[in-house]
Every structure is written in C-alpha cells, then in structure tokens.
Biotite code that builds the C-alpha atoms (Angstrom):
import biotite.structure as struc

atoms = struc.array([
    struc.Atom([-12.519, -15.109, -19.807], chain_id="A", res_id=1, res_name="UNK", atom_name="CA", element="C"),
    struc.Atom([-9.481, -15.306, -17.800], chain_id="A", res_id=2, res_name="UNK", atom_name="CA", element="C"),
    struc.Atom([-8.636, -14.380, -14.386], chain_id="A", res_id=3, res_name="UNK", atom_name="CA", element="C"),
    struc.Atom([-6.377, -11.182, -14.313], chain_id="A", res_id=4, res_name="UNK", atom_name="CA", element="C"),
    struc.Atom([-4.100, -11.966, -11.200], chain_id="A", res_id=5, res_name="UNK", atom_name="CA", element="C"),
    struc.Atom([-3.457, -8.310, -10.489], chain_id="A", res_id=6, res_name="UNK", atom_name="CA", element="C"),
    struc.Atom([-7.024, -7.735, -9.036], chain_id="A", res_id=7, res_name="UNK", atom_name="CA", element="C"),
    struc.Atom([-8.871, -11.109, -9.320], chain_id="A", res_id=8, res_name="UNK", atom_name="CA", element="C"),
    struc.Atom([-10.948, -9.626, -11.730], chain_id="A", res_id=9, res_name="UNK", atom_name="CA", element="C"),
    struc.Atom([-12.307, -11.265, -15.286], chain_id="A", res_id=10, res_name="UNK", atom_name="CA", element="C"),
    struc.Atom([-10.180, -9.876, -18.132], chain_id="A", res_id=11, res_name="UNK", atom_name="CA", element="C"),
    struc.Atom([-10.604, -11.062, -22.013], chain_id="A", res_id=12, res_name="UNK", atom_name="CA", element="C"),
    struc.Atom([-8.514, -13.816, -23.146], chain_id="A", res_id=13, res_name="UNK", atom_name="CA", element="C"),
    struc.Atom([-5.769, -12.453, -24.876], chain_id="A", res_id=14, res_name="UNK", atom_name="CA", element="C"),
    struc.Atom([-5.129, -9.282, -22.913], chain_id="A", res_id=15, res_name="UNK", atom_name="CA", element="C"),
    struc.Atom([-1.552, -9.224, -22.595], chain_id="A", res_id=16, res_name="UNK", atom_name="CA", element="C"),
    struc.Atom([0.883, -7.243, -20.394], chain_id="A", res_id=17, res_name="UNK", atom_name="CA", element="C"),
    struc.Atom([4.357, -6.044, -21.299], chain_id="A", res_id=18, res_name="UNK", atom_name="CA", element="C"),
    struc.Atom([7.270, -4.800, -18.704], chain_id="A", res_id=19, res_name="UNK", atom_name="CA", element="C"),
    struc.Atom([9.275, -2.713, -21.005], chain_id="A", res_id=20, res_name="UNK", atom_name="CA", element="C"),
    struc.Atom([12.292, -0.046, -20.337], chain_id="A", res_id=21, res_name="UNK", atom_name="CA", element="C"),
    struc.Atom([11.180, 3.132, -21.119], chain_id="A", res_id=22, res_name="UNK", atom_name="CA", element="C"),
    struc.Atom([13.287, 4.322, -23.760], chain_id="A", res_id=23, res_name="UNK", atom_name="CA", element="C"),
    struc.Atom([12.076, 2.315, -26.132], chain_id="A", res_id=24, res_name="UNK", atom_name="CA", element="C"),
    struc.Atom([7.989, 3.353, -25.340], chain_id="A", res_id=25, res_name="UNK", atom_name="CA", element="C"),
    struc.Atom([6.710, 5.864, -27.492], chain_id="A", res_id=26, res_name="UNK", atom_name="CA", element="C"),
    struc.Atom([7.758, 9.723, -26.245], chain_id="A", res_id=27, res_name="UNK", atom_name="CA", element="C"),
    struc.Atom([3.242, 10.223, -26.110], chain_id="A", res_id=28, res_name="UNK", atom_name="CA", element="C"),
    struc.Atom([3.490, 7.388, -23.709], chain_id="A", res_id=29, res_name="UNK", atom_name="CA", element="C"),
    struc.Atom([6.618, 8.361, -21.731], chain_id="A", res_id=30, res_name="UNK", atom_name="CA", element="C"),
    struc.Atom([4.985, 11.843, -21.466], chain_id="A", res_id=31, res_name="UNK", atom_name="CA", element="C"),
    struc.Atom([1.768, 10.665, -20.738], chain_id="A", res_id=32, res_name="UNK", atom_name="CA", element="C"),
    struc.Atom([3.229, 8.999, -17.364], chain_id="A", res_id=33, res_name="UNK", atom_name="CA", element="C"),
    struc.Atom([4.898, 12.262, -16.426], chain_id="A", res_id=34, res_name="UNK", atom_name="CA", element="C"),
    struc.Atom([1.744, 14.208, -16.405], chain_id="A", res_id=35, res_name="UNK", atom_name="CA", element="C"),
    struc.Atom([-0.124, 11.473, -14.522], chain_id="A", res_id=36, res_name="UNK", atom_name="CA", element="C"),
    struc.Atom([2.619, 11.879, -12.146], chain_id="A", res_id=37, res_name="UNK", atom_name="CA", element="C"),
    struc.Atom([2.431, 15.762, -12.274], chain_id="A", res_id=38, res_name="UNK", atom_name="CA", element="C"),
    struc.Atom([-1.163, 15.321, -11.179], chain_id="A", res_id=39, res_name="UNK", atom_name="CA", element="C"),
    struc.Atom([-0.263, 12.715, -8.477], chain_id="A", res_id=40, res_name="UNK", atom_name="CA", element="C"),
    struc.Atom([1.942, 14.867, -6.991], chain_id="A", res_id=41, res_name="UNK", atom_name="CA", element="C"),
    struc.Atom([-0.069, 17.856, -6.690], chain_id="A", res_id=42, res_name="UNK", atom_name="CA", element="C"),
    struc.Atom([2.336, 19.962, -9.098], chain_id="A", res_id=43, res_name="UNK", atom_name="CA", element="C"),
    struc.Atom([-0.295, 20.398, -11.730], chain_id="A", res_id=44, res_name="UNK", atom_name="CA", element="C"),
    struc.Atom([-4.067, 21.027, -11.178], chain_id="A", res_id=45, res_name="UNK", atom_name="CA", element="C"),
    struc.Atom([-5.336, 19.937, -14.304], chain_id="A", res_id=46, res_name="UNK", atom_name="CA", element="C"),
    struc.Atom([-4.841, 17.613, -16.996], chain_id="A", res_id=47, res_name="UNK", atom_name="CA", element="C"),
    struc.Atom([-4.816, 20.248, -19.671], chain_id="A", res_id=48, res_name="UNK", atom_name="CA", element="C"),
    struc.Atom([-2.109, 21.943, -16.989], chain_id="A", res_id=49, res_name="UNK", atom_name="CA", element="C"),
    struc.Atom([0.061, 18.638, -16.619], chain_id="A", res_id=50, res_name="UNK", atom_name="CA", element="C"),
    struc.Atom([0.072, 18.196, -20.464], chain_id="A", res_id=51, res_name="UNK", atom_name="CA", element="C"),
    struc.Atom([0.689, 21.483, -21.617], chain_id="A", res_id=52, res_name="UNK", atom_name="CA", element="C"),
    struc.Atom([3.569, 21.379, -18.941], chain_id="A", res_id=53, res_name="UNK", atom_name="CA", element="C"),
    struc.Atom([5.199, 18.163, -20.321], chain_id="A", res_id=54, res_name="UNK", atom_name="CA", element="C"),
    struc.Atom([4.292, 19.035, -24.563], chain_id="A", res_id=55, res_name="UNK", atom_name="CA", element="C"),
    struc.Atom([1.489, 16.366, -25.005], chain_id="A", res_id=56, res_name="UNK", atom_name="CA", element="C"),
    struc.Atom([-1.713, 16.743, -26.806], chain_id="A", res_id=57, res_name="UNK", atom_name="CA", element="C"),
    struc.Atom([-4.835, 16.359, -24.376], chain_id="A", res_id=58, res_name="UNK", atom_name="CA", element="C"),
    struc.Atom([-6.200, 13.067, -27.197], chain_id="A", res_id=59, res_name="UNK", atom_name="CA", element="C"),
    struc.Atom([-2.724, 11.475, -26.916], chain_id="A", res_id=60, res_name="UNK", atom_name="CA", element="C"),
    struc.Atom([-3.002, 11.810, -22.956], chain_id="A", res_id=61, res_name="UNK", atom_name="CA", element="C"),
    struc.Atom([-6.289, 10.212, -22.893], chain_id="A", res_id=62, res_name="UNK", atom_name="CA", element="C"),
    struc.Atom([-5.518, 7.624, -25.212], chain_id="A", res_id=63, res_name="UNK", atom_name="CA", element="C"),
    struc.Atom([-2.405, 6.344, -22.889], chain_id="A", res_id=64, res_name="UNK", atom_name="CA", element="C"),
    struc.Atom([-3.529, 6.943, -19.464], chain_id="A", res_id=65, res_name="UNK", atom_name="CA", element="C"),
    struc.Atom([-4.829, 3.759, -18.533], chain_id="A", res_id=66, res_name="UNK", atom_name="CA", element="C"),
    struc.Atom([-2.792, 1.826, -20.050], chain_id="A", res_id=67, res_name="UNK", atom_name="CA", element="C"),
    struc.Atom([0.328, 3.138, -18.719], chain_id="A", res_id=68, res_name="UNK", atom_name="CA", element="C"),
    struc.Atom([1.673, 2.174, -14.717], chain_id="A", res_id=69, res_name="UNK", atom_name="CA", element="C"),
    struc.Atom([4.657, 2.917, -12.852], chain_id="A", res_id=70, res_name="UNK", atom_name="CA", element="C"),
    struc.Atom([6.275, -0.800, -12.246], chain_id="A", res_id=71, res_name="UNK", atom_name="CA", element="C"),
    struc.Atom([6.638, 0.146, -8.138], chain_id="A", res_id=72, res_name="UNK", atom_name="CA", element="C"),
    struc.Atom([2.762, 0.527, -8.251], chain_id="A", res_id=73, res_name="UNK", atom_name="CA", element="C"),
    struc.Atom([2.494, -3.300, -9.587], chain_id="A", res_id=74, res_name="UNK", atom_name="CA", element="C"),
    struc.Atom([4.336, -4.356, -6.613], chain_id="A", res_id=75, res_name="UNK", atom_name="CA", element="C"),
    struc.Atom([2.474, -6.712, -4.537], chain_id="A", res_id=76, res_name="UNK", atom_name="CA", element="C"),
    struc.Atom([0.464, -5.320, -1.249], chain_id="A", res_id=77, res_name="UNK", atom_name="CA", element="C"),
    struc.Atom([0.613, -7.509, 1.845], chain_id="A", res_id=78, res_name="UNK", atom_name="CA", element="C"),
    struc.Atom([-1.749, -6.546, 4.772], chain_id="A", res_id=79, res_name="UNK", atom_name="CA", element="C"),
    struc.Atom([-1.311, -8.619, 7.903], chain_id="A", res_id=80, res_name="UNK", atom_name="CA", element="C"),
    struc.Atom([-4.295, -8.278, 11.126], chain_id="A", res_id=81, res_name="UNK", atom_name="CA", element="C"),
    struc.Atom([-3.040, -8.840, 14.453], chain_id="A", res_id=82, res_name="UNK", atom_name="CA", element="C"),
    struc.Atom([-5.231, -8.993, 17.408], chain_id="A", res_id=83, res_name="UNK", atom_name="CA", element="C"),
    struc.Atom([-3.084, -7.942, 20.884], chain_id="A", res_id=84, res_name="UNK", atom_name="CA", element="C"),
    struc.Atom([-4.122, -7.093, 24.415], chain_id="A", res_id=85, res_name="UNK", atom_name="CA", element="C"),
    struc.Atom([-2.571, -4.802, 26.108], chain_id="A", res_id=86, res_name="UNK", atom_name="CA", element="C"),
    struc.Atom([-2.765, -3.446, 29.694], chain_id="A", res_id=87, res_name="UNK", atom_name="CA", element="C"),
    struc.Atom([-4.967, -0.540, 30.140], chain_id="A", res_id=88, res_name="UNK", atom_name="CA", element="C"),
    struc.Atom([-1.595, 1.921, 30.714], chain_id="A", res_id=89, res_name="UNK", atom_name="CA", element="C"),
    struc.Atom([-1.221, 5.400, 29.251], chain_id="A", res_id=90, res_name="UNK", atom_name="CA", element="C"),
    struc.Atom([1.187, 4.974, 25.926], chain_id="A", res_id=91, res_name="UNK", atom_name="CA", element="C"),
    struc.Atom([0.921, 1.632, 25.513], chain_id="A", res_id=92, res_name="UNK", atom_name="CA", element="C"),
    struc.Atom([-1.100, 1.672, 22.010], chain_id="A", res_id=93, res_name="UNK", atom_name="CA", element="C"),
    struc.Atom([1.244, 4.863, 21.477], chain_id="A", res_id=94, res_name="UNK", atom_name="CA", element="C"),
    struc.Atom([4.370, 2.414, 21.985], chain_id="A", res_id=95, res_name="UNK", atom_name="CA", element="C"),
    struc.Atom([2.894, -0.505, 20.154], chain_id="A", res_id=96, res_name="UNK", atom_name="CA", element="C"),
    struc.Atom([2.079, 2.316, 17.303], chain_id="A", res_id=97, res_name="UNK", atom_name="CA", element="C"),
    struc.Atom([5.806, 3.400, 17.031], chain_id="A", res_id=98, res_name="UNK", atom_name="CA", element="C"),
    struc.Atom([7.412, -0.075, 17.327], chain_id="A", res_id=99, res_name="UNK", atom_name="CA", element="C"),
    struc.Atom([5.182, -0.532, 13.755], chain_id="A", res_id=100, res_name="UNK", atom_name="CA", element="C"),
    struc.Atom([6.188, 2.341, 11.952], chain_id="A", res_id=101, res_name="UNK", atom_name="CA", element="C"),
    struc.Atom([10.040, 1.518, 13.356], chain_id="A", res_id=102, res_name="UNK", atom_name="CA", element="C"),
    struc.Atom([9.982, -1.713, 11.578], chain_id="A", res_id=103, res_name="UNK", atom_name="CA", element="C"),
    struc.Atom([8.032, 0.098, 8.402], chain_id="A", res_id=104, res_name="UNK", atom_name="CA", element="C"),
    struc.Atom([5.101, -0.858, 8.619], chain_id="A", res_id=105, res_name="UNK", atom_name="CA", element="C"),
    struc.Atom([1.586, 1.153, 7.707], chain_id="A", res_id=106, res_name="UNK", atom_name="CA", element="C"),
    struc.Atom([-1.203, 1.132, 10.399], chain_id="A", res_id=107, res_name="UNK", atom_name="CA", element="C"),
    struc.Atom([-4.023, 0.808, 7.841], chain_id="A", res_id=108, res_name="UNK", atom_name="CA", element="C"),
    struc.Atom([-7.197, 0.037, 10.477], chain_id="A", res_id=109, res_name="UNK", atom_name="CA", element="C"),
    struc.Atom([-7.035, 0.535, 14.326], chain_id="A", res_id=110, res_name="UNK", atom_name="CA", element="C"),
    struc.Atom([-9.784, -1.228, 16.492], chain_id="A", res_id=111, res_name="UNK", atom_name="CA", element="C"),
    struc.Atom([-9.555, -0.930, 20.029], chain_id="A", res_id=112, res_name="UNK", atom_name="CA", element="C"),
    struc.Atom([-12.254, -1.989, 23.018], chain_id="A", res_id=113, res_name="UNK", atom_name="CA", element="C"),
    struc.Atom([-13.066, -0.459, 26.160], chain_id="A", res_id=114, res_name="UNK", atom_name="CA", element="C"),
    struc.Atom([-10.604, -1.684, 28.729], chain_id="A", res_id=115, res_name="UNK", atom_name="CA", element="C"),
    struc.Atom([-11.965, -4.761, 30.910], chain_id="A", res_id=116, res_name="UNK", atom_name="CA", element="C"),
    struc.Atom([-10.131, -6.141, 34.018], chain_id="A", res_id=117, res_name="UNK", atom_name="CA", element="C"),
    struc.Atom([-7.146, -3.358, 32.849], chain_id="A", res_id=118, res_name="UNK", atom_name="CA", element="C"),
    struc.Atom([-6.341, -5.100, 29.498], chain_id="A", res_id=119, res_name="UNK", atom_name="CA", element="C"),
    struc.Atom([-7.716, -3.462, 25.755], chain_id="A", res_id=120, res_name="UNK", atom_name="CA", element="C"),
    struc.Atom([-8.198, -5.577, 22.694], chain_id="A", res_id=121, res_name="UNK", atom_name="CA", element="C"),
    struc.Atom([-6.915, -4.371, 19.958], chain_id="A", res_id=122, res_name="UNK", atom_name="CA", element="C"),
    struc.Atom([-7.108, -5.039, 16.550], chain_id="A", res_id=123, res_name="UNK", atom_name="CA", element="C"),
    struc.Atom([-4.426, -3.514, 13.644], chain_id="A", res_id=124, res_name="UNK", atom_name="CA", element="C"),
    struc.Atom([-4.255, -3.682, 10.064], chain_id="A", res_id=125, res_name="UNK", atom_name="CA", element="C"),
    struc.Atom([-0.589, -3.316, 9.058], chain_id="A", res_id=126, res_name="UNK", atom_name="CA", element="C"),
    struc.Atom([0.628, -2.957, 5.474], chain_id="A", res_id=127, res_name="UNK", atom_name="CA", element="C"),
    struc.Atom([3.992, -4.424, 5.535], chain_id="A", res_id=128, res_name="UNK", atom_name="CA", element="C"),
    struc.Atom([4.854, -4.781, 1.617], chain_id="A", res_id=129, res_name="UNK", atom_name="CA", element="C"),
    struc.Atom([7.907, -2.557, 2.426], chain_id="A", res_id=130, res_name="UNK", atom_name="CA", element="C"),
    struc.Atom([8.610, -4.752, 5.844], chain_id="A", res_id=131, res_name="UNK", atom_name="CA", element="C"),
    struc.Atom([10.626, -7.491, 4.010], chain_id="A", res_id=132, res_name="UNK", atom_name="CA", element="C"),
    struc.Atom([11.881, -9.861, 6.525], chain_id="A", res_id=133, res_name="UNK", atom_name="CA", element="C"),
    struc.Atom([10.958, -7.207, 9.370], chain_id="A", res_id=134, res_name="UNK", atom_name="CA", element="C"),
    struc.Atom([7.747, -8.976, 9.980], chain_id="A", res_id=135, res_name="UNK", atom_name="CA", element="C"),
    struc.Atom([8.418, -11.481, 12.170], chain_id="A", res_id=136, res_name="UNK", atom_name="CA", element="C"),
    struc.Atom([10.681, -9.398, 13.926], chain_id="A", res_id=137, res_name="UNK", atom_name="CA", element="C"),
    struc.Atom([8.335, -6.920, 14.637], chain_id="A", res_id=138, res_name="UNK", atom_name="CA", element="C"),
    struc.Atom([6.152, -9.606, 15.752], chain_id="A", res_id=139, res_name="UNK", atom_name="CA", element="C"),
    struc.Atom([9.104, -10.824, 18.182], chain_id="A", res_id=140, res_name="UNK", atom_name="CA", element="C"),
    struc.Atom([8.945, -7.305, 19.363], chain_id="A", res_id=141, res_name="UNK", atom_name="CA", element="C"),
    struc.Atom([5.411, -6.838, 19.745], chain_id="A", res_id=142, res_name="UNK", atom_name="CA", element="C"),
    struc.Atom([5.334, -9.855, 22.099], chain_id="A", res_id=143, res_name="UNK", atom_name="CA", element="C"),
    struc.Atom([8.827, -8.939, 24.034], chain_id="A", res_id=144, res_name="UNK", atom_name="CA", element="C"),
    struc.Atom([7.367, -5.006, 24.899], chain_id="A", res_id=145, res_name="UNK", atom_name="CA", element="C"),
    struc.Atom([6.269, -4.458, 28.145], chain_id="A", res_id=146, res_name="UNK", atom_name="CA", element="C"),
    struc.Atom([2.705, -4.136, 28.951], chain_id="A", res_id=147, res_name="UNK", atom_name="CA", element="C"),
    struc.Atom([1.426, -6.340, 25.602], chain_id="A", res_id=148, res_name="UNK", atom_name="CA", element="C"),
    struc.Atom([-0.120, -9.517, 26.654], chain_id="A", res_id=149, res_name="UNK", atom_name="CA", element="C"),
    struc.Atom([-0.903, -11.505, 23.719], chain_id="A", res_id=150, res_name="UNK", atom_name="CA", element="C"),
    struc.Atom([-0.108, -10.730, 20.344], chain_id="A", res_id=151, res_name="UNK", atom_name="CA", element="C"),
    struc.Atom([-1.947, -12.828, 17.475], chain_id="A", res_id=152, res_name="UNK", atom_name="CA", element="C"),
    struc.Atom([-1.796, -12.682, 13.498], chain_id="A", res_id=153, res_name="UNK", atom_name="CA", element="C"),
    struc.Atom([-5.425, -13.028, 12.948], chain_id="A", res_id=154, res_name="UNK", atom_name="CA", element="C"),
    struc.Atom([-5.329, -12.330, 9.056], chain_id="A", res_id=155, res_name="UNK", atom_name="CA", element="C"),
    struc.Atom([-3.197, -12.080, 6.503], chain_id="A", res_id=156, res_name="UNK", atom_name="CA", element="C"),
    struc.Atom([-3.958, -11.150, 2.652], chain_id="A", res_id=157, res_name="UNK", atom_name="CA", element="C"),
    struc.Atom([-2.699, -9.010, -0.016], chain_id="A", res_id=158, res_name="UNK", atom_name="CA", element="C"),
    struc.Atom([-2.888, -8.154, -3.250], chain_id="A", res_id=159, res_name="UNK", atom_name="CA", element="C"),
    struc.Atom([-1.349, -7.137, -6.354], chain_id="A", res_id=160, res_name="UNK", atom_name="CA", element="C"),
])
C-alpha cells in the first residue's frame, strides 16, 4: 500500500491518476461531470433530473462519478490559526473580520474569550489557498490596525 498524497490516506499500489484535457475524455465522462455540477449547483434536484438534463444514462453516471474531479477542486487547501488580542472595543473583531475577507481570506473557526483587563483572545482559522502572497500582508495588517495587540500564527496546515 501506498500513501495517496491527496488525503494521506492508504491507496493500492498501482492506482494511478491522469490530468487530461477534456476533449479527448469520453462524452459519458464529460457528461457525467456536468450533471455532478448540475447537482452542485442546485440546478437539478436529482440525479435522474441532472442526467436526463445533460443525455446520460443513470449506469453510465454511476459508473463515472467518482472517478471524475474538476482540476480547481485538486488544488491544494492551506488553513493558517492565528491567535490575536485585541482590546475589548466595539468593532474591533468586526474590523479584524473585514481586513480578512479584504485580503481573501475564509474565516473557517472563530474562538473568542471573555474580555479580561479590556483585551479578548481570539483565535481564527483562515483558509487562505486563494490569498497567494496576501498572507503576510494581511498579517502586516493585522498587527499595524489599531486596537490589535498581538497577533500570532499559531498553526498552519493544509491539505490537498
């Protein structure tokens, strides 16, 4: 057994994967990703709805489905924790909130304490796969805005 990178998980030996334009996938296979999208999106209720909508038997759809992935859903998650105090003033986590999804980043977790001595602790898990080089600006940021203390990356992890 081998280690399959994508979710740390055991996969055979062997098991190969394949990034391949689509126009040269079999039309059961291209079809079969446009009903799982139809699903995804809301724009059909069913499977025998999203295949009947694209022309695909119900036996090819389940034949393909899980074996078939959009390439943007391959691309690697990064999730960053960072611990900050901030003074115990009306907006501030409100500020601190905005300045993350400015720099696009995803609040995933907030954790935030009672104030003590007019500061909060606050803990945030931020998805920043679509951050780029923002990170460490918006770090920068963080500790530049009035009213944060102490800003601290506490964790930092992804996956694929």
């Amino acid at each position: 057994m081998g280690t399959n990178k994508k979710e740390g998980k055991q996969v055979p030996e062997g098991e190969m994967y394949y990034l391949v334009h689509e126009d040269i996938l079999p039309e059961a296979v291209v079809k079969t990703m446009s009903a799982k999208e139809l699903i995804l999106k809301g724009e059909a209720k069913t499977i025998h709805e999203a295949v009947e909508c694209v022309g695909l038997s119900r036996s090819a759809f389940y034949k393909y489905k899980d074996g078939i992935h959009p390439v943007h859903k391959l691309i690697r998650e990064r999730i960053i924790t960072i611990s900050l105090d901030l003074e115990h003033r009306s907006g501030m986590l409100s500020k601190v909130l905005s300045m993350i999804a400015n720099h696009q980043g995803n609040v995933l977790t907030i954790h935030q304490t009672i104030p003590l001595q007019g500061l909060a602790s606050v803990i945030l898990s931020v998805e920043t796969s679509q951050m780029g080089e923002k990170e460490n600006m918006l770090l920068h940021h963080l500790e530049k805005q009035e009213g944060v203390k102490r800003v601290t990356v506490i964790g930092q992890g992804g996956s694929v």
